[in-house]
C-alpha positions in Angstrom: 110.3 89.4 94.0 111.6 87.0 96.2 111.9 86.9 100.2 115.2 86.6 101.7 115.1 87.2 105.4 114.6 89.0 108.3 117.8 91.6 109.5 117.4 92.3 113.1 119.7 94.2 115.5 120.6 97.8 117.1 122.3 100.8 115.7 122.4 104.2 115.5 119.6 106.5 113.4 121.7 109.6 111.9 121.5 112.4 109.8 124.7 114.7 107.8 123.8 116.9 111.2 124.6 114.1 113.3 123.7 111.0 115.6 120.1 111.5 116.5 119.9 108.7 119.1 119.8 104.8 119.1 117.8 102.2 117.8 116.2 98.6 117.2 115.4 97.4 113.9 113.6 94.4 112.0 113.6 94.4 108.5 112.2 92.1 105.6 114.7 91.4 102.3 113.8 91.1 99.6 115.4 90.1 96.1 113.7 92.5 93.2 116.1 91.2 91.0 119.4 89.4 90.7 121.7 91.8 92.7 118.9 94.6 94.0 118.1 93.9 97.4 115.6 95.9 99.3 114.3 96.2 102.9 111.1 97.0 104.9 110.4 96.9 108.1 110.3 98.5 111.5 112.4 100.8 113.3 112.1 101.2 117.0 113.1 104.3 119.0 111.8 106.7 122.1 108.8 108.2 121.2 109.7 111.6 121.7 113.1 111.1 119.9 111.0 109.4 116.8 108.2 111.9 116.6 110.4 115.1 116.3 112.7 112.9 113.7 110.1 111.4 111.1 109.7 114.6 109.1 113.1 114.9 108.0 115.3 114.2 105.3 118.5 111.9 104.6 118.5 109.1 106.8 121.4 106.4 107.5 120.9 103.9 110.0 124.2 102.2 111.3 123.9 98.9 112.3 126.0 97.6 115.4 127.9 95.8 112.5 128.9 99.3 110.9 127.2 98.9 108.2 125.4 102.3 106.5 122.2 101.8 105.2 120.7 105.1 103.8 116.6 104.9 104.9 113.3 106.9 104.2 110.2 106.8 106.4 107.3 105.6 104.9 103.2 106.0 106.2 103.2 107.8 109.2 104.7 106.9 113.1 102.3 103.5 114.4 99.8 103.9 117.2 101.9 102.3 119.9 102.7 105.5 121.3 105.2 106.7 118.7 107.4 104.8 119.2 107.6 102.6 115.6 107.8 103.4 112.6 108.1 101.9 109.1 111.5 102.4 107.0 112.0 101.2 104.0 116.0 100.8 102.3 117.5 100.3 99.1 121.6 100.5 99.2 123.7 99.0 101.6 122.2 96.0 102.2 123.8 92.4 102.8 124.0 90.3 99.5 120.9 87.6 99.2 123.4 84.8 100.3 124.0 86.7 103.6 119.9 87.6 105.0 118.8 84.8 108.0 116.1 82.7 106.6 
């Protein structure tokens, strides 16, 4: 495994029943293997809007960019008042060339 980057921006959290509200994210790439990238990181969000969401299934997060990345919570919503959480992604990330070092 080999670190690649960090991926930070805003987007969209959504589900196939909709947009669910906007968000920040900062992820870590990684290379697993020649051409499986993965991502973990953090996904910022209202705390309200994040604590009624975190239970659920089928995930995308849409970057600003438009690029779909299907996520899955992992551990459960941080301690700074609900409003963090850790995502972790495995399709629809950039190629290892593209992650800012």
């Amino acid at each position: 495994m080999r670190f690649l980057g960090k991926l930070r921006g805003g987007g969209m959290l959504t589900t196939v029943d909709g947009t669910i509200g906007p968000v920040q994210y900062d992820l870590d790439g990684y290379l697993m293997r020649p051409g499986a990238v993965v991502a973990s990181g953090e996904l910022h969000m209202a705390s309200g809007t994040l604590e009624t969401t975190v239970d659920r299934q089928g995930f995308r997060l849409i970057t600003a960019e438009g690029r779909s990345l299907p996520s899955r919570f992992t551990g459960k919503l941080s301690d700074r008042q609900g409003q963090f959480a850790h995502i972790d992604i495995s399709e629809g990330l950039p190629s290892e060339n593209e992650w800012r070092r």
